[in-house]
FIKOLZA-1660 file (N, C-alpha, C; in steps of 0.1 Angstrom, whole numbers, plus 5000, padded with zeros to 4 digits):
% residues 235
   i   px   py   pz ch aa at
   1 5189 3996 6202  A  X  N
   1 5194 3988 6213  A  X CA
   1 5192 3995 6226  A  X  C
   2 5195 4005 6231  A  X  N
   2 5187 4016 6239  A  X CA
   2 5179 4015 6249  A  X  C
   3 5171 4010 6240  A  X  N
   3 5154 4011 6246  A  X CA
   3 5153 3992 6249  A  X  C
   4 5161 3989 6250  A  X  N
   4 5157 3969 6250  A  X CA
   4 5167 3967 6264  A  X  C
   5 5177 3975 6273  A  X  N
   5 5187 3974 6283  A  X CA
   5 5185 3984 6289  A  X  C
   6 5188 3979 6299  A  X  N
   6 5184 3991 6312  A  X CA
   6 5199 4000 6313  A  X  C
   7 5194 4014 6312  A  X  N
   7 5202 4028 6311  A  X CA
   7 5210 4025 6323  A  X  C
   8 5224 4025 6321  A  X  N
   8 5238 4028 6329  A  X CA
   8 5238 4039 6337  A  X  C
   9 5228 4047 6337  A  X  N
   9 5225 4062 6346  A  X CA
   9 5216 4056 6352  A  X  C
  10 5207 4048 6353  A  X  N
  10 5196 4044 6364  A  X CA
  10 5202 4031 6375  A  X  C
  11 5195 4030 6385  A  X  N
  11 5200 4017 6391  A  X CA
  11 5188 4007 6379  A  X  C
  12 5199 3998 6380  A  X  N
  12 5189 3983 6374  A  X CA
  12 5178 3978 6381  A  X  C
  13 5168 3975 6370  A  X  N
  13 5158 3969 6378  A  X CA
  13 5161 3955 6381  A  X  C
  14 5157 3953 6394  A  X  N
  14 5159 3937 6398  A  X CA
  14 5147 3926 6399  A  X  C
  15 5152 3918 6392  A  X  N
  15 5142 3911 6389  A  X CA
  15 5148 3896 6394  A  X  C
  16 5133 3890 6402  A  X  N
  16 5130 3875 6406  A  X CA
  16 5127 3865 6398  A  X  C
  17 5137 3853 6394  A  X  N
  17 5133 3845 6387  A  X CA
  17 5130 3833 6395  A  X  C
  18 5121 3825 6392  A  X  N
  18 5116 3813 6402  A  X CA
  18 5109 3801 6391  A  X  C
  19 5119 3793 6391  A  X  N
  19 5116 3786 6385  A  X CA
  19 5124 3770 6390  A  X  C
  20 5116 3756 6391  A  X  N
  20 5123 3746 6400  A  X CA
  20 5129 3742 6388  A  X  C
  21 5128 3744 6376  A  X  N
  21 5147 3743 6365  A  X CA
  21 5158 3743 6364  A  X  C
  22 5164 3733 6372  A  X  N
  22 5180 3742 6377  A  X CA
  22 5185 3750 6365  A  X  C
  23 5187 3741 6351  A  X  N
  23 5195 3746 6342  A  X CA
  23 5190 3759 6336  A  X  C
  24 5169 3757 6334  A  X  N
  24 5166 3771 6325  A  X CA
  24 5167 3782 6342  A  X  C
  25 5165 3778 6353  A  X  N
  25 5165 3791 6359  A  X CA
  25 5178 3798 6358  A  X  C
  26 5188 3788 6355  A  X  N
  26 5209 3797 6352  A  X CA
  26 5207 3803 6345  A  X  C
  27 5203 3799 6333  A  X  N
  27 5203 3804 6316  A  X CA
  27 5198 3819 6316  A  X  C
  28 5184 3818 6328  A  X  N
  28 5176 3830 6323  A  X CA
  28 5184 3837 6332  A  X  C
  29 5189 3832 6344  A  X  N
  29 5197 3843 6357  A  X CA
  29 5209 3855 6346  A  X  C
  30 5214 3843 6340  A  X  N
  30 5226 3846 6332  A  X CA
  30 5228 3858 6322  A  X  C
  31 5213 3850 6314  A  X  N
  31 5212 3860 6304  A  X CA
  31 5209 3875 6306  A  X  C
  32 5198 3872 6317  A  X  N
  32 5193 3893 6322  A  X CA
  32 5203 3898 6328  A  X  C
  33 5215 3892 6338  A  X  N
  33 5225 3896 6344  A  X CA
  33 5231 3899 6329  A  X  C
  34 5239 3895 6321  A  X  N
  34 5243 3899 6308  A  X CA
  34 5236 3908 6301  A  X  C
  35 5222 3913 6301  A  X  N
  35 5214 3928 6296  A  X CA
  35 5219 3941 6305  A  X  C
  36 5224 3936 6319  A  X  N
  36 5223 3947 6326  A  X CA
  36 5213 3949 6341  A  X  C
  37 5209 3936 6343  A  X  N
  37 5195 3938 6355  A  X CA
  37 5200 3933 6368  A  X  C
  38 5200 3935 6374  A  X  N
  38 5205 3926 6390  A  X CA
  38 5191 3915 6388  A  X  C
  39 5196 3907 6390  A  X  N
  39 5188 3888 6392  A  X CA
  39 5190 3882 6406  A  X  C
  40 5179 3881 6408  A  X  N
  40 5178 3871 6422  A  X CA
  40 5171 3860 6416  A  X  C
  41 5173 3843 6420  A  X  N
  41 5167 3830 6418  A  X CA
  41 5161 3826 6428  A  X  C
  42 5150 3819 6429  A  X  N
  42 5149 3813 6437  A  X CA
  42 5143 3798 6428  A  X  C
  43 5145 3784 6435  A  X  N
  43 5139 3770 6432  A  X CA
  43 5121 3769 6433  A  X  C
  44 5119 3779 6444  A  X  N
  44 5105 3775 6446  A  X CA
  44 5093 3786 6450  A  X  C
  45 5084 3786 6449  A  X  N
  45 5074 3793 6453  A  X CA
  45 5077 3795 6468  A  X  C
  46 5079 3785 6473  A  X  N
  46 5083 3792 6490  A  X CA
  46 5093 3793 6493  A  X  C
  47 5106 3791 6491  A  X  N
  47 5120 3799 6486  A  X CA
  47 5115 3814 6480  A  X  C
  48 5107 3817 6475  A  X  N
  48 5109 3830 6470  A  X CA
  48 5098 3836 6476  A  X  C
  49 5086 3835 6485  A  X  N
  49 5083 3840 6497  A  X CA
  49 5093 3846 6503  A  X  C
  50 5101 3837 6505  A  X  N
  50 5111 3840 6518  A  X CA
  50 5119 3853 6514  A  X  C
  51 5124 3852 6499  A  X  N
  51 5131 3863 6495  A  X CA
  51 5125 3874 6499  A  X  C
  52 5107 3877 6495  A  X  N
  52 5103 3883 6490  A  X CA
  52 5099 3894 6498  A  X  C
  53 5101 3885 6511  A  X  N
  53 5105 3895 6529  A  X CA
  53 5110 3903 6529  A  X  C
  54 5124 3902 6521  A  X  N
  54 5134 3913 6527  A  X CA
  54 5133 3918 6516  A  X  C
  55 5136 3911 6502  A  X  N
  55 5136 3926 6491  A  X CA
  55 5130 3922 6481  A  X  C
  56 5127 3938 6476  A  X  N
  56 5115 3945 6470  A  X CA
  56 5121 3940 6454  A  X  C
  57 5113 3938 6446  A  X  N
  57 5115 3933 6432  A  X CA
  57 5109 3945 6422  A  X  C
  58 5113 3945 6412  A  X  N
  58 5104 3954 6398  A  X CA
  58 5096 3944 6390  A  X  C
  59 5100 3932 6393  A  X  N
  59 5093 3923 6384  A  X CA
  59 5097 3906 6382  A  X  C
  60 5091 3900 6383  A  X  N
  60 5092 3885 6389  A  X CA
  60 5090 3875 6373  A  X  C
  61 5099 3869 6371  A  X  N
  61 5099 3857 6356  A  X CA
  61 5088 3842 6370  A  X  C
  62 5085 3840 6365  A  X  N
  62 5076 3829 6377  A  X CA
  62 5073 3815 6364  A  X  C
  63 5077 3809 6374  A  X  N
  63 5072 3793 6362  A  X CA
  63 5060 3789 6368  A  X  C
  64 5052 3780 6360  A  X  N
  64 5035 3779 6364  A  X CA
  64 5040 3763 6376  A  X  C
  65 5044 3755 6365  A  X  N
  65 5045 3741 6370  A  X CA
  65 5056 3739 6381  A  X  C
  66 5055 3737 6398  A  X  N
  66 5068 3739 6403  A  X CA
  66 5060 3726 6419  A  X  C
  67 5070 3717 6423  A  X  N
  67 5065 3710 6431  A  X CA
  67 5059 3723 6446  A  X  C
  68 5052 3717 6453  A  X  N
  68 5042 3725 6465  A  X CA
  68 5035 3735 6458  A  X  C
  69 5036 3746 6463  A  X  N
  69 5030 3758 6457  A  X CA
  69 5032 3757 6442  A  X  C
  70 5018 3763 6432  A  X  N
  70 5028 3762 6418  A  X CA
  70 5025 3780 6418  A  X  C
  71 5031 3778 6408  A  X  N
  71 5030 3797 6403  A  X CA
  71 5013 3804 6404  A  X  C
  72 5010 3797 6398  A  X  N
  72 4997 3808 6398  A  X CA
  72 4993 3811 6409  A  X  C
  73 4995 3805 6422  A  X  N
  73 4990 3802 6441  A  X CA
  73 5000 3813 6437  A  X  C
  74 5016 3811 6439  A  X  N
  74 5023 3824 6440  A  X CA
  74 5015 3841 6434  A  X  C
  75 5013 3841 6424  A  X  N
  75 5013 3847 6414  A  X CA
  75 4997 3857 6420  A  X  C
  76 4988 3849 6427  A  X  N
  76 4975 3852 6428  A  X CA
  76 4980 3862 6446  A  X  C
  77 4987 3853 6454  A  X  N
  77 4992 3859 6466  A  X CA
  77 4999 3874 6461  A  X  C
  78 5003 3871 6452  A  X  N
  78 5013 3886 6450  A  X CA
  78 5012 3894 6447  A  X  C
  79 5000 3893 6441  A  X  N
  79 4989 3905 6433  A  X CA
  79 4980 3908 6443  A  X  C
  80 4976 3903 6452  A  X  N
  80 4969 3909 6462  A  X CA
  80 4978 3916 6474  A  X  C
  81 4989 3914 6476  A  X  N
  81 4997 3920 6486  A  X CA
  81 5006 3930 6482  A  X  C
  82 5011 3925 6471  A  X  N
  82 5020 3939 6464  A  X CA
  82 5023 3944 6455  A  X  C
  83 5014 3935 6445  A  X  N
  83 5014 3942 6429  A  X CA
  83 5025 3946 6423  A  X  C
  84 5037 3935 6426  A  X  N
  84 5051 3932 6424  A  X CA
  84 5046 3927 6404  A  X  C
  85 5046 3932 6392  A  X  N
  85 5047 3930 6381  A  X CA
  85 5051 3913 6382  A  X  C
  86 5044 3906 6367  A  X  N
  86 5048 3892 6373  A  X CA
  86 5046 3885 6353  A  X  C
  87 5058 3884 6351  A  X  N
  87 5058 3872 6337  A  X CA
  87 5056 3859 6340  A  X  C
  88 5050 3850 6334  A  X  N
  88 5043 3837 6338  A  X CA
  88 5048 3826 6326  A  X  C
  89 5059 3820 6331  A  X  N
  89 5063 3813 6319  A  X CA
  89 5060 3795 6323  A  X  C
  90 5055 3791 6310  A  X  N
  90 5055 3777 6312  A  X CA
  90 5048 3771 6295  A  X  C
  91 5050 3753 6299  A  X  N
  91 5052 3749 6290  A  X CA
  91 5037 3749 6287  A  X  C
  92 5028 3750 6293  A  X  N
  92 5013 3750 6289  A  X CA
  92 5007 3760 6282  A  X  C
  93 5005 3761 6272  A  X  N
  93 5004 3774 6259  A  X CA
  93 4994 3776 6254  A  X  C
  94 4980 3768 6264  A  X  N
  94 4967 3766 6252  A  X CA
  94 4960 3782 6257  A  X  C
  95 4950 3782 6251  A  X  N
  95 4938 3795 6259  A  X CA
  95 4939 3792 6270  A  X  C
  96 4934 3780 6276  A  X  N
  96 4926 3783 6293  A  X CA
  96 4937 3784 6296  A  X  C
  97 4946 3778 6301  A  X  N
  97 4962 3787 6304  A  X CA
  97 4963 3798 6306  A  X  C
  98 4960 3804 6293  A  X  N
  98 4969 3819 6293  A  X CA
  98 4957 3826 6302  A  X  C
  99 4941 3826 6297  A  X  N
  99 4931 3832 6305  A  X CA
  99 4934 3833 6318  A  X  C
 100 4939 3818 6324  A  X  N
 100 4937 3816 6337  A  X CA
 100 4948 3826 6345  A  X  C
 101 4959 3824 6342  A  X  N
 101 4972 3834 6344  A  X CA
 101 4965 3849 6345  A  X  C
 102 4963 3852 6335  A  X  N
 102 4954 3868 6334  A  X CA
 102 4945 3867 6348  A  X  C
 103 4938 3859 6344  A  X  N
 103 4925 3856 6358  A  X CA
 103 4937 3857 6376  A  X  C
 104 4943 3852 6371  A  X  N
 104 4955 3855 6387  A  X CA
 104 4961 3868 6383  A  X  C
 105 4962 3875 6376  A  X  N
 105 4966 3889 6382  A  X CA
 105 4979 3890 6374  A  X  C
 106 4983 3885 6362  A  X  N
 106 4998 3877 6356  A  X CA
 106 5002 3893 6344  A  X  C
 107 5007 3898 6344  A  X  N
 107 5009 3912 6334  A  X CA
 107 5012 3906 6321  A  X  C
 108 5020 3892 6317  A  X  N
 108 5019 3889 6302  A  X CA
 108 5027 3873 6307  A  X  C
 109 5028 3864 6294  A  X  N
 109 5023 3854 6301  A  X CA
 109 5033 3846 6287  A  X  C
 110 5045 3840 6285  A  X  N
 110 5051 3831 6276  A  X CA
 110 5050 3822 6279  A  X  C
 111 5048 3809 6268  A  X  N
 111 5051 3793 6269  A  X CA
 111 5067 3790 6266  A  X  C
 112 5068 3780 6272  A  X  N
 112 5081 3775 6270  A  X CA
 112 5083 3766 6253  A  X  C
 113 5090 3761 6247  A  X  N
 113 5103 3770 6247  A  X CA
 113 5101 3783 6242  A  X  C
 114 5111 3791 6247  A  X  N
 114 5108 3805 6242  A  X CA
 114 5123 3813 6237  A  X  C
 115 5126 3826 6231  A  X  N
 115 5136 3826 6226  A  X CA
 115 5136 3841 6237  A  X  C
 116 5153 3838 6240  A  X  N
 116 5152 3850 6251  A  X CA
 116 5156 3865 6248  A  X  C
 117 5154 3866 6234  A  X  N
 117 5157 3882 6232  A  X CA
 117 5136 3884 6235  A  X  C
 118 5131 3876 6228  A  X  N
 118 5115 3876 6232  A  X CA
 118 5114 3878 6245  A  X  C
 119 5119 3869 6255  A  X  N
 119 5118 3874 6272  A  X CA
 119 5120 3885 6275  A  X  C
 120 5135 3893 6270  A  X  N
 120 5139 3906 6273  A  X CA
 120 5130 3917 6270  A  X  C
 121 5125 3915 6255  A  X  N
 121 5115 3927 6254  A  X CA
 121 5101 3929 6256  A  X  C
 122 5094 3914 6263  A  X  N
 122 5086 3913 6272  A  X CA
 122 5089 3922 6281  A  X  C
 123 5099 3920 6291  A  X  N
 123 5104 3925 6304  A  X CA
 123 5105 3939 6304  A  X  C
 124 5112 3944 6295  A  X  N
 124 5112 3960 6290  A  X CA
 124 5100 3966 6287  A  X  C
 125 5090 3954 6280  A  X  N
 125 5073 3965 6281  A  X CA
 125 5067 3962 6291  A  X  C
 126 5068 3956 6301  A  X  N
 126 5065 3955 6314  A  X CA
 126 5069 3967 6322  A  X  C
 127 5079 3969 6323  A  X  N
 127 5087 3976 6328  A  X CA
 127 5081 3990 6327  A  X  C
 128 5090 3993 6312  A  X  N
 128 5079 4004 6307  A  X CA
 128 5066 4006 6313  A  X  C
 129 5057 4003 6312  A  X  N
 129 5042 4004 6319  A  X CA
 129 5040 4007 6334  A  X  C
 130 5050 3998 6339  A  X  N
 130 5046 3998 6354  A  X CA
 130 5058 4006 6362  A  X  C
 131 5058 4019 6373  A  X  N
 131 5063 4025 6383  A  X CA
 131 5074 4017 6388  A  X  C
 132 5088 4019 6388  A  X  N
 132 5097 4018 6402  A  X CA
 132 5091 4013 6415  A  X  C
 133 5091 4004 6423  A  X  N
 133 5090 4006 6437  A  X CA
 133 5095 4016 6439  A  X  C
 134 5090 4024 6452  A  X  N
 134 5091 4033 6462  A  X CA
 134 5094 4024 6480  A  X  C
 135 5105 4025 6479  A  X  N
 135 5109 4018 6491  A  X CA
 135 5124 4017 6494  A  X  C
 136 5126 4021 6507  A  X  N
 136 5141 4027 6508  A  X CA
 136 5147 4009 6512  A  X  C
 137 5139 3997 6513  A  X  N
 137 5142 3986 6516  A  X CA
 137 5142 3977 6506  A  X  C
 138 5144 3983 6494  A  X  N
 138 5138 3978 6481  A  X CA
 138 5150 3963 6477  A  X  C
 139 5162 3967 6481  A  X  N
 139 5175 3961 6481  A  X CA
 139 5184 3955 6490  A  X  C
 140 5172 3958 6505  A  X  N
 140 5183 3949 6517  A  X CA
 140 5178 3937 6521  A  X  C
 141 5185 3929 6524  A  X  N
 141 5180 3913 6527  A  X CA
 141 5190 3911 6540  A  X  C
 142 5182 3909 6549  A  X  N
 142 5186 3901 6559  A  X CA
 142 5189 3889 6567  A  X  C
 143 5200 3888 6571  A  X  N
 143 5201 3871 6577  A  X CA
 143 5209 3876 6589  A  X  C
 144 5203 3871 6600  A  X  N
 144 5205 3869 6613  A  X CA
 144 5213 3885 6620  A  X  C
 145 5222 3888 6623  A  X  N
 145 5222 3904 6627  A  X CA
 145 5229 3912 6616  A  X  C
 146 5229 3908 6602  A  X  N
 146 5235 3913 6594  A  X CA
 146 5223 3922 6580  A  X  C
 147 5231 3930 6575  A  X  N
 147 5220 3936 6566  A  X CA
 147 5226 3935 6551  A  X  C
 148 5223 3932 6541  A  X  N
 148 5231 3937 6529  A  X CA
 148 5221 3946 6520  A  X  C
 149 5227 3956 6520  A  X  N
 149 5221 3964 6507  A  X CA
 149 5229 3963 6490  A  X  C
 150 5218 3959 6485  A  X  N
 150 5225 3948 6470  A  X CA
 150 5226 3962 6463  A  X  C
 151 5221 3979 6464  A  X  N
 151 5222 3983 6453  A  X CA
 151 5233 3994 6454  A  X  C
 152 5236 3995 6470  A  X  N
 152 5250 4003 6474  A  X CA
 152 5262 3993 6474  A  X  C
 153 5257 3976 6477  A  X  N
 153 5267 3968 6481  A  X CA
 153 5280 3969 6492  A  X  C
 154 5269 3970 6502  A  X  N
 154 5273 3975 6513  A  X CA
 154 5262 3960 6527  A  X  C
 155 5275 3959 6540  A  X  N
 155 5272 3948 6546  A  X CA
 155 5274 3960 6561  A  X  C
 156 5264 3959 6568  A  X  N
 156 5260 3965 6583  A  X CA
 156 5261 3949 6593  A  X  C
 157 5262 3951 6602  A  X  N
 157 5260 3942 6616  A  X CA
 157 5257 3950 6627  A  X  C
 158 5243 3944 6632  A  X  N
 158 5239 3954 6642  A  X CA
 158 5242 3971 6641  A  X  C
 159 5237 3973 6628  A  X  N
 159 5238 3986 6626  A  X CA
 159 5252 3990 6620  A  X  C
 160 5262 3987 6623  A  X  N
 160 5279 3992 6621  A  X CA
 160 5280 3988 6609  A  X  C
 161 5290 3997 6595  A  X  N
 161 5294 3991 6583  A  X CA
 161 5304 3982 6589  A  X  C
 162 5302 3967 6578  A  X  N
 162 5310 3958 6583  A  X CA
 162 5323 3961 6569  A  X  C
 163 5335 3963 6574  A  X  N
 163 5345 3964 6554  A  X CA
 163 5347 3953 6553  A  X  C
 164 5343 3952 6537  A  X  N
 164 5345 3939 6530  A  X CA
 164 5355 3946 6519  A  X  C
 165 5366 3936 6514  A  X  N
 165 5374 3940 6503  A  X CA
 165 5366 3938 6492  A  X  C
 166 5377 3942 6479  A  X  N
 166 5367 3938 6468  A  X CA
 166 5363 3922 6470  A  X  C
 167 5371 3915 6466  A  X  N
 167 5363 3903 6462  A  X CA
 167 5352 3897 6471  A  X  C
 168 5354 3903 6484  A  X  N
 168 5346 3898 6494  A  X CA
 168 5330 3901 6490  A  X  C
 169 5333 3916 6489  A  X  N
 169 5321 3921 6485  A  X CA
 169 5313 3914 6468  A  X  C
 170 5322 3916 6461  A  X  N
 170 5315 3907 6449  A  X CA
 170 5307 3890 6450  A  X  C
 171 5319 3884 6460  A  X  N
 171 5311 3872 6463  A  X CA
 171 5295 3871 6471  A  X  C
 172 5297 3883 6480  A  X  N
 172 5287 3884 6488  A  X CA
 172 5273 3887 6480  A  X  C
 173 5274 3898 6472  A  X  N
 173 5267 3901 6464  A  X CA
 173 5261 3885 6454  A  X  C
 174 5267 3877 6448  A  X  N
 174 5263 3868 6441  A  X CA
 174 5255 3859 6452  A  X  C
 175 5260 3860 6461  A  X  N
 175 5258 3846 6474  A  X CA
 175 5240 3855 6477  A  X  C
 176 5238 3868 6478  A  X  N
 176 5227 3871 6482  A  X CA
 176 5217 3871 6472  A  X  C
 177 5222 3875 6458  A  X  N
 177 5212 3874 6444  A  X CA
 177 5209 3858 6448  A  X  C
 178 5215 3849 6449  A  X  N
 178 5210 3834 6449  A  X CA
 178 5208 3828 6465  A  X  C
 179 5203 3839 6471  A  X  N
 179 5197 3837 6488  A  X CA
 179 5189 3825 6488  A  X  C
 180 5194 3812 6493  A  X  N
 180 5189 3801 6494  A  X CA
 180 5187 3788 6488  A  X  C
 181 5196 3793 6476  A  X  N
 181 5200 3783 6465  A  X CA
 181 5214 3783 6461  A  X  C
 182 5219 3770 6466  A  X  N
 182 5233 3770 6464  A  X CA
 182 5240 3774 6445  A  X  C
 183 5254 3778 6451  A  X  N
 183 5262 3785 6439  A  X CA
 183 5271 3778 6438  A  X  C
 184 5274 3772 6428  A  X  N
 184 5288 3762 6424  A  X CA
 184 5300 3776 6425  A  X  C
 185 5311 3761 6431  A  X  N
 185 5325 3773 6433  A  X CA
 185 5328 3778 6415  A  X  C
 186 5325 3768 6405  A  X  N
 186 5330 3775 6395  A  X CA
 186 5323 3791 6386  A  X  C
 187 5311 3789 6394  A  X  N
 187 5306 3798 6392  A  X CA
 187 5311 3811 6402  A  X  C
 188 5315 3814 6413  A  X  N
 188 5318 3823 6420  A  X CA
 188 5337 3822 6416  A  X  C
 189 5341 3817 6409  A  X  N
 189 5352 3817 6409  A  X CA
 189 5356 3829 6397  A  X  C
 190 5341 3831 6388  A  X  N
 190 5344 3841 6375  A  X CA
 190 5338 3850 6382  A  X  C
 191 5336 3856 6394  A  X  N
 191 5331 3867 6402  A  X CA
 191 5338 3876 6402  A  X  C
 192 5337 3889 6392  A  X  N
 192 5341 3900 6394  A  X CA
 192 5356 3903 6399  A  X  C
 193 5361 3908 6412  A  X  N
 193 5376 3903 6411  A  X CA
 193 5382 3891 6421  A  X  C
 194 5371 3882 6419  A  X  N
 194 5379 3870 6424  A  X CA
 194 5388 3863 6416  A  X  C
 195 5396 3850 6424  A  X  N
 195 5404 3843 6411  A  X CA
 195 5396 3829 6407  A  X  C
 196 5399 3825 6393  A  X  N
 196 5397 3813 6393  A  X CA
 196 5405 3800 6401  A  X  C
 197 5407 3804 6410  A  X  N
 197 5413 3794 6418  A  X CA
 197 5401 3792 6430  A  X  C
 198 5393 3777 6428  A  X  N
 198 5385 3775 6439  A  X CA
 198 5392 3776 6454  A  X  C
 199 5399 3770 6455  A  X  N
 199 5408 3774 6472  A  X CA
 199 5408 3782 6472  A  X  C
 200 5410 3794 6467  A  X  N
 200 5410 3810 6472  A  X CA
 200 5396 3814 6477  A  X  C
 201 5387 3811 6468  A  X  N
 201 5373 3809 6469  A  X CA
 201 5367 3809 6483  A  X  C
 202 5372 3792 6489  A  X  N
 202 5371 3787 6498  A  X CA
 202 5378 3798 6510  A  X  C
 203 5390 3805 6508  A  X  N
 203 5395 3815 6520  A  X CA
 203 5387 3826 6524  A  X  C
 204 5377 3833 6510  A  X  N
 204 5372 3840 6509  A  X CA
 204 5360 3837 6519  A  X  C
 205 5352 3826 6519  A  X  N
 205 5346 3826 6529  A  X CA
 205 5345 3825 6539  A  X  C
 206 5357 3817 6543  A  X  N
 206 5361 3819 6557  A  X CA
 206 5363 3831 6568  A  X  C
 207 5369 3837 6555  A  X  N
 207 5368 3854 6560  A  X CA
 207 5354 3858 6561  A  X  C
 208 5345 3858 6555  A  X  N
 208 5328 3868 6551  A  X CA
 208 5327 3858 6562  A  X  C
 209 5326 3845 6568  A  X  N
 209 5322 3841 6583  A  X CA
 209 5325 3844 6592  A  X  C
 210 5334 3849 6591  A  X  N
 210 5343 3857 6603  A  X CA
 210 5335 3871 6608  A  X  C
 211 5327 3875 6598  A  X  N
 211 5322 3891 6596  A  X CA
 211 5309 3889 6598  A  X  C
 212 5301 3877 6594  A  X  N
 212 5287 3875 6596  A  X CA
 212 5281 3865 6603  A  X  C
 213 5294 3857 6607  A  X  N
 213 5284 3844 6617  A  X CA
 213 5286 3851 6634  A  X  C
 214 5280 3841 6642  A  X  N
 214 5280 3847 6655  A  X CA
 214 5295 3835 6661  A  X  C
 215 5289 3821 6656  A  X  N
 215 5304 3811 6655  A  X CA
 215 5305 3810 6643  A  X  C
 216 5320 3813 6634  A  X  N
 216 5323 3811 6622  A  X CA
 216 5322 3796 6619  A  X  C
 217 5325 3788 6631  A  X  N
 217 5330 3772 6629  A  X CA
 217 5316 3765 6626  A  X  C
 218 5307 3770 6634  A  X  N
 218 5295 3760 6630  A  X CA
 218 5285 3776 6624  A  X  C
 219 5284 3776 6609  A  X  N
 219 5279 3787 6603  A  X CA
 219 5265 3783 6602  A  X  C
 220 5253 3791 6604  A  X  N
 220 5239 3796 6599  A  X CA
 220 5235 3796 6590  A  X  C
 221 5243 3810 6581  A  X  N
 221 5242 3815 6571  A  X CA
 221 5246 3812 6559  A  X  C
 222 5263 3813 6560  A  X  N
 222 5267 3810 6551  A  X CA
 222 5274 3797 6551  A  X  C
 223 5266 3786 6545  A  X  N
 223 5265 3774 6545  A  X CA
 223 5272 3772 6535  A  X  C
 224 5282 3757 6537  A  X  N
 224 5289 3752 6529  A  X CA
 224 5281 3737 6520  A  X  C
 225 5278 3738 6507  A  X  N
 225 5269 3725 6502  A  X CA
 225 5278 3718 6498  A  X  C
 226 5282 3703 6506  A  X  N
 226 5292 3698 6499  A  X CA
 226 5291 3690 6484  A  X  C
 227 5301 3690 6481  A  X  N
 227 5300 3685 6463  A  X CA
 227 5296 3699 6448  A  X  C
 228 5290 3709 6459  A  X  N
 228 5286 3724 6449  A  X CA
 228 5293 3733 6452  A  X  C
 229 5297 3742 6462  A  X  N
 229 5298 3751 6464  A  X CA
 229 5290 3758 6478  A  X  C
 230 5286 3768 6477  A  X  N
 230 5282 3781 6491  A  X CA
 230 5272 3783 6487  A  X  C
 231 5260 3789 6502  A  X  N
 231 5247 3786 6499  A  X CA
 231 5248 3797 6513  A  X  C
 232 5239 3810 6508  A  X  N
 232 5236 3820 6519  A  X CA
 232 5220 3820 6519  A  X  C
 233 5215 3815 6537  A  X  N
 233 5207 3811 6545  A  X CA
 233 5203 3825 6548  A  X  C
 234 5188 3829 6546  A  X  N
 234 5181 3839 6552  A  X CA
 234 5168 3834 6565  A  X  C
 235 5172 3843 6572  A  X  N
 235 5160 3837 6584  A  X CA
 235 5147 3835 6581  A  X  C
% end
């Protein structure tokens, strides 16, 4: 078991899942958060550009089929700029498929459906193979004069630590793993030591806008989606 989860003496690798599946992109967010990995999502090939600005990944889950850009456009950009490790999942499973993926630069390549202890130990011989980034920016993502570093869990403004209490800081953390794609309140409500009480939820933010917007009343960043939940906006 060991050798299939990432060691409790190392920082976790973080890994980019991008896939326009609302339900398999949770499933798979879920499950590697449950191995042990920090997970960032994104909906789309250019949603995860955007991420891809501020922080540094060990290795990216990427779906082939996705409206605008599809994966392999992603997948071919990414390997020429930063040789960010990259699994290629989709429902298309013949040879030219898989070739083609290879031919973009793709390190190993699953069809859908797939069983996700098989994804994990994909991910772990990937891993295995390929170097850590080297980058002291590997973990911060920015929105507007604020910084978050996801692997100290730690929030600066214009340079100064901003103090977040616990729960503040657990929410913030989830709110930045899913930078740009809204988070249902019931999901941030099983957040670390928050409560299951969505109204508390809702105070919580009000406070983290208080600390990160420039007007808390008309927010930027941390955007309210009505009918889901909270949605943190990166520039």
């Amino acid at each position: 078991m060991a050798e299939d989860t990432p060691s409790a003496e190392t920082c976790p690798a973080h890994i980019l899942v991008v896939d326009d599946d609302t339900r398999l992109r949770r499933l798979i967010s879920k499950y590697l958060k449950d191995q042990g990995f920090m997970v960032t999502a994104s909906a789309s090939a250019s949603d995860a550009r955007q991420v891809l600005t501020s922080l540094q990944f060990d290795l990216l889950v990427l779906d082939v089929m996705m409206p605008g850009e599809d994966g392999m456009s992603l997948a071919q950009y990414l390997k020429e700029s930063s040789g960010v490790p990259i699994l290629m999942l989709t429902a298309m499973d013949d040879a030219k498929d898989r070739i083609r993926g290879l031919e973009h630069g793709v390190d190993d390549y699953m069809g859908k459906p797939f069983e996700p202890r098989e994804l994990l130990l994909r991910i772990n011989a990937i891993l295995r193979r390929v170097p850590p980034p080297d980058d002291d920016r590997a973990n911060e993502l920015q929105f507007g004069e604020c910084k978050y570093d996801l692997a100290r869990n730690v929030l600066t403004r214009d340079g100064a630590s901003v103090h977040l209490t616990a729960a503040e800081a657990d929410l913030l953390r989830v709110l930045v793993q899913n930078a740009n794609e809204p988070v249902e309140r019931d999901e941030l409500c099983q957040v670390g030591t928050g409560t299951n009480n969505p109204r508390t939820i809702d105070v919580q933010v009000t406070r983290l806008r208080r600390k990160i917007e420039t007007d808390p009343r008309q927010p930027r960043y941390l955007q309210t989606v009505r009918g889901t939940g909270y949605l943190l906006r990166t520039d």
